[in-house]
Backbone as CSV, one residue per row, in Angstrom:
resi,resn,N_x,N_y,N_z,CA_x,CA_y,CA_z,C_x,C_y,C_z
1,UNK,163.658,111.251,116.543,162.600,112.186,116.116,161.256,111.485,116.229
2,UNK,160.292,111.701,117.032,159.051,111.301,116.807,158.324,111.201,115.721
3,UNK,157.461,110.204,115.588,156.721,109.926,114.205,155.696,110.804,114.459
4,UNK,155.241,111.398,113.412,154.163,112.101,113.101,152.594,110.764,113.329
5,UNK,151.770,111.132,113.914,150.557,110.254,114.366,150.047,110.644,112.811
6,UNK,149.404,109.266,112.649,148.883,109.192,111.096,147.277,109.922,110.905
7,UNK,147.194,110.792,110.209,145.665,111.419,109.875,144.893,110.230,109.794
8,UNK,143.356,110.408,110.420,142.536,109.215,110.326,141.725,109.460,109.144
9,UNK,141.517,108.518,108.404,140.718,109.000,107.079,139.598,109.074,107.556
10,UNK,138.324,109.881,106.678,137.152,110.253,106.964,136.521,108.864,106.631
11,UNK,135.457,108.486,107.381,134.410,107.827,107.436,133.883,107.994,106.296
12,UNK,133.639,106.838,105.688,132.648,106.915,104.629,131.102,107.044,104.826
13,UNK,130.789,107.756,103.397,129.015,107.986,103.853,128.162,107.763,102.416
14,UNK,127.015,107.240,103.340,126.010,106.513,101.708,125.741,108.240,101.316
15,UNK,125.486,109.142,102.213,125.243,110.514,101.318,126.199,111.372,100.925
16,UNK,126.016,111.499,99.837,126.904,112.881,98.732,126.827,114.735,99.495
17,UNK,127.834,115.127,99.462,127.765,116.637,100.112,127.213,117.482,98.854
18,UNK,126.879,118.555,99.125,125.921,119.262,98.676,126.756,119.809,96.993
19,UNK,128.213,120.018,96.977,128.676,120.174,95.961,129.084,119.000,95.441
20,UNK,128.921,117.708,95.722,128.697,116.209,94.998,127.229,116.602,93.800
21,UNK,126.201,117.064,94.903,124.994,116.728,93.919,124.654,117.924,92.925
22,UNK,125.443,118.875,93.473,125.567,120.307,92.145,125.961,119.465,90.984
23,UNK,127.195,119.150,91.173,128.097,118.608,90.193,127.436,117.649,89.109
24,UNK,126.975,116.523,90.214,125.951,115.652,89.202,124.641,116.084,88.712
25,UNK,124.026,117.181,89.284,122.537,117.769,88.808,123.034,118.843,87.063
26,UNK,124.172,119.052,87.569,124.456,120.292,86.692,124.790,119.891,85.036
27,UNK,124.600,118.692,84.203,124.483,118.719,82.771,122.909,118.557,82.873
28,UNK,122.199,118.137,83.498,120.659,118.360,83.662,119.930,119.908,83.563
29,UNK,120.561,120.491,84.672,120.137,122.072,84.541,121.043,123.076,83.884
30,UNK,121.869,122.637,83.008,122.411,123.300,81.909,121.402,122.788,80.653
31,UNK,120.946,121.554,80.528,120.153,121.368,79.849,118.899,122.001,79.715
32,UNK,118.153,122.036,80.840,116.926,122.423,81.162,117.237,124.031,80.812
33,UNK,118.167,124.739,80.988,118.495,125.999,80.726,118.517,126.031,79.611
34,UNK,119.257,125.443,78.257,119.310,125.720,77.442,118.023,125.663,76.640
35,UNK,117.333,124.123,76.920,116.318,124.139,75.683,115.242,124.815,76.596
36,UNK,114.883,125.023,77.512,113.536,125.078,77.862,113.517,127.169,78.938
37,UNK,114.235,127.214,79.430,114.197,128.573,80.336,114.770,129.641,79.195
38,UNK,115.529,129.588,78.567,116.203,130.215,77.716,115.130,130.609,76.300
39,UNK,114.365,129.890,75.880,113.533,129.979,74.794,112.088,130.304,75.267
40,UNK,112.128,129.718,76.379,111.008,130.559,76.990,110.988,132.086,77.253
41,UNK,112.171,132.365,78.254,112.598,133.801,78.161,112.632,134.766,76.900
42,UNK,113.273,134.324,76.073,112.763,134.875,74.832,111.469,134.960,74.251
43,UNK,111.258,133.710,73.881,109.016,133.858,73.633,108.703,135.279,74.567
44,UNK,108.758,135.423,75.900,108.521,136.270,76.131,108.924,137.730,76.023
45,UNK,110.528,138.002,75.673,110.798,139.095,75.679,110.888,139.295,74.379
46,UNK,110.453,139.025,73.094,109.537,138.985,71.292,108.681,139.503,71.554
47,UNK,107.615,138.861,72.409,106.004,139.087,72.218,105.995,140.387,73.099
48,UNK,106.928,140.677,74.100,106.267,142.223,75.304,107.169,142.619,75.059
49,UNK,108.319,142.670,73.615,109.461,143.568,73.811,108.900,144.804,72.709
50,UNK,110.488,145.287,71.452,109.462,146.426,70.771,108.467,145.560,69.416
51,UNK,107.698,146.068,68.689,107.608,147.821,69.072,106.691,148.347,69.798
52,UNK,106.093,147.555,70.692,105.136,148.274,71.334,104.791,147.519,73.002
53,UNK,105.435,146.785,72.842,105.659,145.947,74.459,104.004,145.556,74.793
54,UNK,103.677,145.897,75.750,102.536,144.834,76.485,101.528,145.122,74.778
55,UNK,101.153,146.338,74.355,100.758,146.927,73.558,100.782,145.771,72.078
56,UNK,101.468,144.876,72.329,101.785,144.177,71.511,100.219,143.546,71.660
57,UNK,99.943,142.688,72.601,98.602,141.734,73.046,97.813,142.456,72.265
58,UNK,97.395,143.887,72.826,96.019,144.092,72.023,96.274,144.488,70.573
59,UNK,97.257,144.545,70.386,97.325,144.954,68.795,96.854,143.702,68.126
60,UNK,97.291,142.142,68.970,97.005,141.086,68.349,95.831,140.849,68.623
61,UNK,94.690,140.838,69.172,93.456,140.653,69.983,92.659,141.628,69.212
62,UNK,92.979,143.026,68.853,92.265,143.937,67.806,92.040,142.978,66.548
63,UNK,92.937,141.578,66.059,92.594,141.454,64.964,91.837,140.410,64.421
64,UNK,90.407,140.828,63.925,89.697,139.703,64.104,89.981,138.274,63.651
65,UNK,91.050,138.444,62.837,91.054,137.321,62.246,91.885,136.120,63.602
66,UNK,93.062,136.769,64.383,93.671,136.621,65.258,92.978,135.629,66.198
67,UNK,91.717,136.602,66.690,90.745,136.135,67.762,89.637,134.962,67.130
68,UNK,89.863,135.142,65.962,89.180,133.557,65.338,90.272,132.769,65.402
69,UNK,91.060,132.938,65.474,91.909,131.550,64.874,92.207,130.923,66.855
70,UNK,92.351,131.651,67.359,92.547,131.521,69.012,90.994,130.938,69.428
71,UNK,89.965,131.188,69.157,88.792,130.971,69.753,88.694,129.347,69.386
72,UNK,88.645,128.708,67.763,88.469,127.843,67.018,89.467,127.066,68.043
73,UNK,90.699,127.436,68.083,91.831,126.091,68.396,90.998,125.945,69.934
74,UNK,90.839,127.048,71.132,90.545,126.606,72.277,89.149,125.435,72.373
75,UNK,88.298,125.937,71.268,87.046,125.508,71.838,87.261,123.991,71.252
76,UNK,87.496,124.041,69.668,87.433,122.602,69.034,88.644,121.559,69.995
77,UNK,89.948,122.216,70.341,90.586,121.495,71.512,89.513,120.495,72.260
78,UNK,88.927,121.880,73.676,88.199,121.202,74.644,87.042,120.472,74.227
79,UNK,86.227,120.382,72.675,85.285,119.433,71.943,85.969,117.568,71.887
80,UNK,87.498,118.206,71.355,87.965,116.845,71.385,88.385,116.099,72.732
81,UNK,88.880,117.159,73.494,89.176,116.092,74.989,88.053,115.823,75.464
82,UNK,86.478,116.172,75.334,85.674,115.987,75.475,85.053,114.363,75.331
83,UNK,85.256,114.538,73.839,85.035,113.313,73.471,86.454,112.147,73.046
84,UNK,87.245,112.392,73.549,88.210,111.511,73.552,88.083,110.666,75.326
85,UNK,87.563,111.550,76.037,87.219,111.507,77.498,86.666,110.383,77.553
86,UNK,84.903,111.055,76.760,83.566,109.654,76.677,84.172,108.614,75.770
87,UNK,84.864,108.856,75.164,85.192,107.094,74.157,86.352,105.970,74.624
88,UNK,86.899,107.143,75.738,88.381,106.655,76.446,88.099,105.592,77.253
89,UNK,87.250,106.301,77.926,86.990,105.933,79.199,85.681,104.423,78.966
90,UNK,85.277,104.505,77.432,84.330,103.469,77.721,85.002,102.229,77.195
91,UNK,86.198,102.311,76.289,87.176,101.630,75.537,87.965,101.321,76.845
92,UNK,88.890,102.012,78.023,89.880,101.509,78.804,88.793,101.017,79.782
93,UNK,87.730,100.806,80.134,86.737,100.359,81.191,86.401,99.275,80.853
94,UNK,86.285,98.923,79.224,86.037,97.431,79.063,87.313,96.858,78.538
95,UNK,88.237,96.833,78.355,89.359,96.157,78.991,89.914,96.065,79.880
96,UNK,89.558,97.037,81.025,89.553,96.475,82.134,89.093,95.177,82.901
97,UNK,87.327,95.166,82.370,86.643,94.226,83.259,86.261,92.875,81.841
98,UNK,86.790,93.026,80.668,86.229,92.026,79.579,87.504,90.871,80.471
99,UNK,86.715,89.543,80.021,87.382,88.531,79.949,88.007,87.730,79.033
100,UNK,87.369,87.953,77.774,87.406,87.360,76.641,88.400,87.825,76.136
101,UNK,89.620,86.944,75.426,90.664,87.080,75.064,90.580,87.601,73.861
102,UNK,89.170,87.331,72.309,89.234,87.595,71.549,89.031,89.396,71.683
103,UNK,87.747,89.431,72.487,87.638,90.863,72.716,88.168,92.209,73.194
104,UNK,89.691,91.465,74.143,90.500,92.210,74.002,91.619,92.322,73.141
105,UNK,91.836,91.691,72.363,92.601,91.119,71.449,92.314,92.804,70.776
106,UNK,90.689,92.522,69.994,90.190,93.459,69.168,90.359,95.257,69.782
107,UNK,89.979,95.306,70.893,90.150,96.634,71.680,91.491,97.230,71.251
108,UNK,92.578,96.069,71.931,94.001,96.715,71.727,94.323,96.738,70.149
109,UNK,93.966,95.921,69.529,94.299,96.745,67.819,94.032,97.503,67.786
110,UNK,92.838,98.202,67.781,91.731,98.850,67.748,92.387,100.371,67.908
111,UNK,93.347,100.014,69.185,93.886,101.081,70.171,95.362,101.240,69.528
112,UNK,96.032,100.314,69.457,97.429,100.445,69.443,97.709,100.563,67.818
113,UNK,97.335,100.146,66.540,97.098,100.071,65.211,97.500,101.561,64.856
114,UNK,96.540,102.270,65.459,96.395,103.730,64.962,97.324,104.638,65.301
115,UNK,97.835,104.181,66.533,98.411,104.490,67.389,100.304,104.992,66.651
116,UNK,100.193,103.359,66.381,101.467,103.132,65.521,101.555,103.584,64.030
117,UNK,100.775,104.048,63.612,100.478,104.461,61.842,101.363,106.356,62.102
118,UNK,101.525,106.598,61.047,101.929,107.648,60.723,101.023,108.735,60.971
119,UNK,101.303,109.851,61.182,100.539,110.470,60.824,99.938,110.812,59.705
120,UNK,100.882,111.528,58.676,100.458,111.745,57.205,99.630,110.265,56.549
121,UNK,99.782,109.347,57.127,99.160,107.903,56.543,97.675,107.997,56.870
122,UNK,97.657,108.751,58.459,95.623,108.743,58.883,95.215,109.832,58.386
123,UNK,95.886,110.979,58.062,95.310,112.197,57.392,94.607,111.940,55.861
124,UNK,95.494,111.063,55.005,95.537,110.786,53.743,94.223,109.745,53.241
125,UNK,95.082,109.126,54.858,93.107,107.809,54.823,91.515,108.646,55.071
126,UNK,92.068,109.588,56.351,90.833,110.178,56.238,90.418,111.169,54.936
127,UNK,90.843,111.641,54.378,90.684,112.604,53.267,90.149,111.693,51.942
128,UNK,90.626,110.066,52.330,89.775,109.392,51.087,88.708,109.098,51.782
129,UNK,88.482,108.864,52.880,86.615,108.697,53.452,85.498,109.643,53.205
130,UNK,86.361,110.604,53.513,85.583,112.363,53.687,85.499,113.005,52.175
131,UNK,86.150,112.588,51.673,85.799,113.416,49.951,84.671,113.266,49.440
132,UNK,84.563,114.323,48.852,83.068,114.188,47.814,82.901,113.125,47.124
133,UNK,83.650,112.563,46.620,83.276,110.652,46.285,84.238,109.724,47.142
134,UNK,84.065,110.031,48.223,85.036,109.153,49.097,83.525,107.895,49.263
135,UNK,84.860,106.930,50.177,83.882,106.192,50.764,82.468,106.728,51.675
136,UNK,83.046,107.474,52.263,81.419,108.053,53.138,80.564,108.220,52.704
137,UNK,81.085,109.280,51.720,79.525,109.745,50.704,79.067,108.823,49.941
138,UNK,79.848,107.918,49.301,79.154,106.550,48.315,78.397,105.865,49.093
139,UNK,78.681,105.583,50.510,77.395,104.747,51.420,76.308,105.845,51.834
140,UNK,76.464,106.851,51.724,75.188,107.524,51.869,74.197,107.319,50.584
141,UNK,75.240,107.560,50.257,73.759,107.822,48.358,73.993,106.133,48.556
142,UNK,74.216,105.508,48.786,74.069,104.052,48.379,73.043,103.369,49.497
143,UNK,72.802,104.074,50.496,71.382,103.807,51.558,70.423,105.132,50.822
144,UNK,70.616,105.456,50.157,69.867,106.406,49.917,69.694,107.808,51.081
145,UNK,70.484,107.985,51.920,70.097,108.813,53.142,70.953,110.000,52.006
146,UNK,71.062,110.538,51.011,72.239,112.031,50.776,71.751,111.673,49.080
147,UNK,71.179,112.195,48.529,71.289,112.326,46.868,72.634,113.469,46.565
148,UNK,72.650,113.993,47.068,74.210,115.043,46.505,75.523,114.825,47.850
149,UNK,76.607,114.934,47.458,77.644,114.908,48.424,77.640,115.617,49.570
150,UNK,77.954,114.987,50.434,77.941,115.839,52.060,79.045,116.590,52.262
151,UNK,79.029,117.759,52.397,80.530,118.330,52.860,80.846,117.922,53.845
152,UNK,81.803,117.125,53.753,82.245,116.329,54.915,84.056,116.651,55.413
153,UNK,84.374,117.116,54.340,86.066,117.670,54.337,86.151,118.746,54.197
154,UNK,86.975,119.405,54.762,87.685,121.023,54.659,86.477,122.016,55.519
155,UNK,86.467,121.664,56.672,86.135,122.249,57.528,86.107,121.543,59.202
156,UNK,85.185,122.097,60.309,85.419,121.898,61.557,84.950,120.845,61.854
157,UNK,84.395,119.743,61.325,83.901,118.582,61.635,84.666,117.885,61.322
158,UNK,85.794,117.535,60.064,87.158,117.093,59.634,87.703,116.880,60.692
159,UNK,88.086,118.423,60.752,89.246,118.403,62.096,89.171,117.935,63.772
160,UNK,87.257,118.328,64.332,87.718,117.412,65.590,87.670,115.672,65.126
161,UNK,87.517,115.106,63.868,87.700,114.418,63.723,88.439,113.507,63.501
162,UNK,89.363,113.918,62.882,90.527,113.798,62.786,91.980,113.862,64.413
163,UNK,91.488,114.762,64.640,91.961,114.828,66.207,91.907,114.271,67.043
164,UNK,90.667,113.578,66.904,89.746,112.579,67.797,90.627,111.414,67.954
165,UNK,90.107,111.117,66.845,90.955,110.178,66.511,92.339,109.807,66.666
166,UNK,93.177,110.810,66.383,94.738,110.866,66.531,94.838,110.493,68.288
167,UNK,94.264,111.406,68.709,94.590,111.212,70.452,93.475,110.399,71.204
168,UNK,93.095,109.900,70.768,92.454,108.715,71.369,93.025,107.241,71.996
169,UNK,94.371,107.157,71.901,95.144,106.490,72.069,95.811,107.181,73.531
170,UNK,95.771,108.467,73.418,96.535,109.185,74.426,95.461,109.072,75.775
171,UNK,94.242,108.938,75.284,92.872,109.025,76.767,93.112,107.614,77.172
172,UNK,92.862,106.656,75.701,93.170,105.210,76.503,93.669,105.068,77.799
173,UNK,95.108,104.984,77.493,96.526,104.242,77.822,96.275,104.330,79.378
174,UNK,96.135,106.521,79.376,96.042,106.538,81.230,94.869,106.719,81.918
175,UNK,94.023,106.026,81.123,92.602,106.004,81.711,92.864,104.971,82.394
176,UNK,92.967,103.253,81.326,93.134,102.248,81.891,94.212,101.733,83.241
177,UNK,95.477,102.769,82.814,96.039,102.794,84.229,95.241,102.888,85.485
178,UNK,94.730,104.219,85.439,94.052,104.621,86.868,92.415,103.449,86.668
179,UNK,91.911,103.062,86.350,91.038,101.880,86.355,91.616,100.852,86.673
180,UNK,92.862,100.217,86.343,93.473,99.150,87.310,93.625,98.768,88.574
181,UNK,93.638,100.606,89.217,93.430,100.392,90.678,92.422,100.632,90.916
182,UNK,91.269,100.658,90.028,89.355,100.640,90.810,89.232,98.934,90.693
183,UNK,88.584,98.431,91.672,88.099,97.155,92.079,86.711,97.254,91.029
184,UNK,86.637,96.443,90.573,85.376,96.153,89.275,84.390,95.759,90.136
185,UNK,84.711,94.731,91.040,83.571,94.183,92.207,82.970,95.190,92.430
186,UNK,82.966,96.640,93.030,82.390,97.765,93.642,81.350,97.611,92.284
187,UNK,81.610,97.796,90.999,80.420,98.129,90.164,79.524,97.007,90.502
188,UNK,79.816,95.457,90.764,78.844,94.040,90.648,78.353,94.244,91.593
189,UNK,78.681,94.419,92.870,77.610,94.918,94.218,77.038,95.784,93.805
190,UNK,76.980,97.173,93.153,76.265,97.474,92.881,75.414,96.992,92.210
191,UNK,75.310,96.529,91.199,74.163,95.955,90.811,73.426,95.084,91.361
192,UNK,74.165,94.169,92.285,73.399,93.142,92.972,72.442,93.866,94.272
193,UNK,72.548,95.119,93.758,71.808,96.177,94.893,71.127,96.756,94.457
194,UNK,70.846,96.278,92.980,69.414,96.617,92.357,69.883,97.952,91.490
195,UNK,71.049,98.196,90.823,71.588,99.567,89.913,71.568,98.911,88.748
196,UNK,71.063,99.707,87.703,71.756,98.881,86.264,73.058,99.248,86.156
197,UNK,73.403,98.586,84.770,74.868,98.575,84.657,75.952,99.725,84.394
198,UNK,74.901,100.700,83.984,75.571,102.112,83.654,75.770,103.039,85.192
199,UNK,74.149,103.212,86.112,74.285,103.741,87.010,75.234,103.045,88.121
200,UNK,75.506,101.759,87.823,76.732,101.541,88.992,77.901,101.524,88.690
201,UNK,78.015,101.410,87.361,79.399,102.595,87.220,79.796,103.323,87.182
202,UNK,78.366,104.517,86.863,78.420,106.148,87.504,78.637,106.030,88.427
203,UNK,77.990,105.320,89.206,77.882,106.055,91.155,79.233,105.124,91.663
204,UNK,79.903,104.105,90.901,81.296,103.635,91.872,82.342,103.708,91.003
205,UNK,82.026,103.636,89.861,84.040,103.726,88.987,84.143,105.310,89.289
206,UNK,83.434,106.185,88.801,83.265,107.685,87.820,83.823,108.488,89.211
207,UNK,83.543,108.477,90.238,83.899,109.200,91.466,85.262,108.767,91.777
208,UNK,85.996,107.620,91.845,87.435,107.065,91.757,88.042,107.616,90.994
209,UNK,87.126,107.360,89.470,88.372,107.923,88.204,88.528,109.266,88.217
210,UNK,88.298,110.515,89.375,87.901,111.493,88.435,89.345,111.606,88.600
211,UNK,90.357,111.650,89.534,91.868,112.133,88.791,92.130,111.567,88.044
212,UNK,91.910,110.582,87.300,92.388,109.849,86.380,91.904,110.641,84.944
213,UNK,90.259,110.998,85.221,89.900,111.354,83.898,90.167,113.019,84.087
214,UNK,90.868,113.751,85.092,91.248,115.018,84.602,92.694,115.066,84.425
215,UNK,93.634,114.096,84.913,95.111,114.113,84.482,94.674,113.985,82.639
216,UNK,93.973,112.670,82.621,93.955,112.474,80.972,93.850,113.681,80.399
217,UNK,92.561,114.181,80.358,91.976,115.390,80.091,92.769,116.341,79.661
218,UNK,93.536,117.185,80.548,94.771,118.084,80.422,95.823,117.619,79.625
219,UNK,96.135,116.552,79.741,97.435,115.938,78.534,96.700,116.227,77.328
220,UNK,95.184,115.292,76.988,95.008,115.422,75.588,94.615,117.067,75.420
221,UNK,93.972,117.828,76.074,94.233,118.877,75.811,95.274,119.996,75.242
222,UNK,96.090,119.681,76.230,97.574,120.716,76.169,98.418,120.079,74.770
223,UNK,98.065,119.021,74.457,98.723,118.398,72.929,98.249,118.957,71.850
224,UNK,96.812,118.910,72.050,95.977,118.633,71.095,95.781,120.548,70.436
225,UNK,95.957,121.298,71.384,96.230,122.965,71.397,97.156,122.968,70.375
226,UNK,98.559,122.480,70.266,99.139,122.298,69.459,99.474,121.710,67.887
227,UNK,97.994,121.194,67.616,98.273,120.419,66.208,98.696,121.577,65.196
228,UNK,99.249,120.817,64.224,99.470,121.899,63.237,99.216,120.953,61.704
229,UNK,99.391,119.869,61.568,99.304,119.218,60.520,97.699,118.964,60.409
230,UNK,97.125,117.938,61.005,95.540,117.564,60.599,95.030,119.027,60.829
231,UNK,94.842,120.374,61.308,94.158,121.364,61.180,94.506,121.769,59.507
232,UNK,95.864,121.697,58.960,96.116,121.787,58.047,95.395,120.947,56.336
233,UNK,95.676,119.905,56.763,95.198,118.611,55.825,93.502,118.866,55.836
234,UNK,93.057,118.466,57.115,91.410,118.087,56.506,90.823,119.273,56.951
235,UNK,91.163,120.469,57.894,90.443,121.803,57.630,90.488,122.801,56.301
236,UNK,91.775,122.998,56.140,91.924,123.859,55.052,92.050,125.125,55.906
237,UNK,91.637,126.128,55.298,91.790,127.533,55.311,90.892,127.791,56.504
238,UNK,89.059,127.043,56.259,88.333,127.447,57.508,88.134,126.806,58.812
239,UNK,89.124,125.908,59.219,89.242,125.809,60.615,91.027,125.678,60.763
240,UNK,91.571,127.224,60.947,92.779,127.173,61.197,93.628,126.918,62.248
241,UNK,94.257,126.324,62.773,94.439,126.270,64.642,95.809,127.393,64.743
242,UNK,96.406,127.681,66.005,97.054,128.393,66.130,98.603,127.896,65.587
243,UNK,99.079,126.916,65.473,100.194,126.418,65.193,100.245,126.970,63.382
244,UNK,99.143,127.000,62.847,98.820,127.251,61.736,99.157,128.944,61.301
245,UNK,98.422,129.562,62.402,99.144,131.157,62.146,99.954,131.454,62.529
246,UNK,100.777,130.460,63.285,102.108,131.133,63.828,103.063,131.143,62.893
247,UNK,102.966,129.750,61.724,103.895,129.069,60.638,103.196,130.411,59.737
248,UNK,101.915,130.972,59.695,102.133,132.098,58.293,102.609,133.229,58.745
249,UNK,102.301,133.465,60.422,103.327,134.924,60.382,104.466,135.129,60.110
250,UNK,105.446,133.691,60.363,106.967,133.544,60.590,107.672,133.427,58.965
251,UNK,106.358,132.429,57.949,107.236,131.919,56.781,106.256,133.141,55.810
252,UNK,105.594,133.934,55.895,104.077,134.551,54.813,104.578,135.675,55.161
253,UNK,104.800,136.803,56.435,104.313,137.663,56.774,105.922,138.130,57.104
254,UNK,106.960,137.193,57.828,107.653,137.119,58.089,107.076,138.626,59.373
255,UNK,106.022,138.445,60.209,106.055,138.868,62.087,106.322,138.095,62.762
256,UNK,107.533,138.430,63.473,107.613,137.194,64.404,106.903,137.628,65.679
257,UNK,106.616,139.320,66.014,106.058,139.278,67.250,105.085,138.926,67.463
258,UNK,103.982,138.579,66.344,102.580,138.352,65.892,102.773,136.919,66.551
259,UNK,104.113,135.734,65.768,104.363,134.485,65.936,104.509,134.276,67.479
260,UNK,104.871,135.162,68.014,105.592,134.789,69.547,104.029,135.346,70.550
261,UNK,103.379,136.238,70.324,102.011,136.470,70.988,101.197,135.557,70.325
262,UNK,101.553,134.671,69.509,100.191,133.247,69.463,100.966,132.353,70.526
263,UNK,102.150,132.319,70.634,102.699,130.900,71.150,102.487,131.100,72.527
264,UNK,103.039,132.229,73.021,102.126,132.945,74.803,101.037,132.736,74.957
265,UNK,100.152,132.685,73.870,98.694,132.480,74.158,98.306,131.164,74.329
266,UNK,99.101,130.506,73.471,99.011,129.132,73.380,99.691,128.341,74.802
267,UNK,100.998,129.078,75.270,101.323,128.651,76.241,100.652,128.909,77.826
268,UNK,100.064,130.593,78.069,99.338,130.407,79.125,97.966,129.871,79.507
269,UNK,97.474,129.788,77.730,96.275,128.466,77.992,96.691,127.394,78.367
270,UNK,97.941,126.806,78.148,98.035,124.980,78.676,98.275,125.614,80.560
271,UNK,99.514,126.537,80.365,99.290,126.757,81.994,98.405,126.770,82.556
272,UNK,96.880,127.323,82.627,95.965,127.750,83.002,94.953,126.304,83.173
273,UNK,95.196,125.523,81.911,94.483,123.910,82.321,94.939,123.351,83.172
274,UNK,96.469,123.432,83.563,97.326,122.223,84.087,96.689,123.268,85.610
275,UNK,96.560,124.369,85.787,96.683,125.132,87.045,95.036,124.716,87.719
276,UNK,94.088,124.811,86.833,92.825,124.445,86.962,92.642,122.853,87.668
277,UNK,93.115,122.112,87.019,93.218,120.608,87.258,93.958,120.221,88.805
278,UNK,95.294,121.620,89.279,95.725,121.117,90.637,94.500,121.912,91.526
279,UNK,93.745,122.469,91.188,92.949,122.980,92.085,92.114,122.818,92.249
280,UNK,91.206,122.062,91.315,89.781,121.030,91.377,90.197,119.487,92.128
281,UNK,91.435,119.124,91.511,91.269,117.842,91.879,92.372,117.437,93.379
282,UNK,93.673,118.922,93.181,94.554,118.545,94.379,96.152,118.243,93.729
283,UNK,96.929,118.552,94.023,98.024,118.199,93.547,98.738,116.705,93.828
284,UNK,98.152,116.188,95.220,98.556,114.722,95.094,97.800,114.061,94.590
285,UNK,96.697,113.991,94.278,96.063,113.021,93.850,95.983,113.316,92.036
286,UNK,96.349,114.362,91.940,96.617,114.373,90.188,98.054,113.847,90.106
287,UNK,99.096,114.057,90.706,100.122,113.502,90.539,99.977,112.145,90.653
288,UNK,99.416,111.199,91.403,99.782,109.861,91.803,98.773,109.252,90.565
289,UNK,97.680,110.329,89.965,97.173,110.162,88.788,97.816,109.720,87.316
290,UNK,98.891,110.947,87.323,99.506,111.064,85.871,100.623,109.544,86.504
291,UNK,101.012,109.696,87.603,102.004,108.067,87.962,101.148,107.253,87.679
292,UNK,100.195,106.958,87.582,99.717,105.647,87.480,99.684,104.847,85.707
């Protein structure tokens, strides 16, 4: 009886067939399904479902109080990435180019200290600075610049302050990234070309960094949309952010469609920054931005 000729086994290959990489992608996008497409889908079908579907928006937008509390979080937001921007960028620029070991020493405490503290720990500190006999006000009346207490707590100056502060650590970190790859020399020729020291870092870092300073930008933004504790602590009642009315419709009011048309609002504003930012600055060069 003739032998049967032996099957040749398949060649091995460094690449996986297409139901190899299902297989391995798929506790990832069961994941991604569960926490993130799935709760999204819902947010949306709460806020445009009953009782009144799209009708829902302007019912929420009719209410003034609604459209204050949405206006306050957008604008005091973009106040703080504002100035988390100018303090970021002048804090990760001189550790970039300082030499002095003590002086960076001081920067990175400076930076990383706060960074690492609690939250409820900087809220609590700030609320003893800012009180009517806090430290602040005792050095005022104590230069004499304030004979009566400054309202300095429980309102909108608290809070981008407080904010400021909190995410100021967040402008750092990827400022100084994308400044690692600007050459510092470009600013010293400049000057040796007759610029002072500010205009030649306008006219040679500031044009390099700008993906750098609009990736930052949008992160501390799209976070910062979200606070719910320091709007709480050092605003009070009159600077409420949206995280704030969503927690009284859900636990006070018990609306959740009210709760789910703040969080849409809240969510197609971060869309709308992140969408702004690929179209001013480019999608590769904000990406190789946020990589850096």
């Amino acid at each position: 009886m003739p032998r049967r000729p032996r099957s040749r086994s398949r060649a091995w290959r460094a690449e996986r067939g297409v139901g190899a990489g299902v297989l391995l992608a798929l506790p990832m996008m069961l994941l991604v399904a569960a926490l993130l497409v799935y709760p999204l889908g819902r947010l949306v079908t709460v806020a445009l479902g009953p009782p009144h579907g799209f009708g829902n928006l302007a019912a929420f937008f009719d209410h003034p109080a609604n459209t204050r509390v949405i206006r306050i979080t957008f604008l005091d937001s973009a106040l703080v990435t504002v100035l988390c921007l100018a303090v970021g960028a002048v804090v990760a620029w001189s550790l970039r180019v300082t030499e002095r070991r003590a002086n960076r020493l001081l920067l990175w405490t400076a930076m990383i200290v706060p960074f690492l503290m609690g939250s409820v720990l900087k809220l609590y500190a700030f609320t003893i600075l800012l009180e009517s006999h806090g430290v602040v006000n005792g050095a005022l009346r104590l230069l004499g610049m304030a004979d009566e207490p400054v309202e300095l707590l429980y309102n909108r100056f608290a809070v981008v302050l407080g904010l400021t502060y909190q995410m100021l650590p967040f402008a750092v970190l990827p400022l100084l990234a994308g400044f690692r790859t600007i050459d510092p020399e470009l600013a010293r020729a400049a000057e040796g070309l007759g610029a002072g020291r500010l205009r030649a870092v306008w006219d040679t870092v500031v044009p390099l960094a700008v993906p750098s300073l609009l990736a930052t930008g949008t992160l501390v933004y799209i976070i910062t949309l979200g606070f719910f504790l320091t709007p709480e602590v050092l605003g009070g009642p009159s600077s409420p952010f949206t995280a704030s009315l969503i927690y009284q419709d859900v636990f006070e009011f018990y609306d959740v469609t009210s709760a789910a048309v703040s969080a849409l609002v809240l969510l197609v504003g971060s869309l709308a920054v992140v969408g702004v930012g690929y179209w001013v600055v480019g999608r590769e060069r904000l990406a190789r931005a946020v990589a850096a």
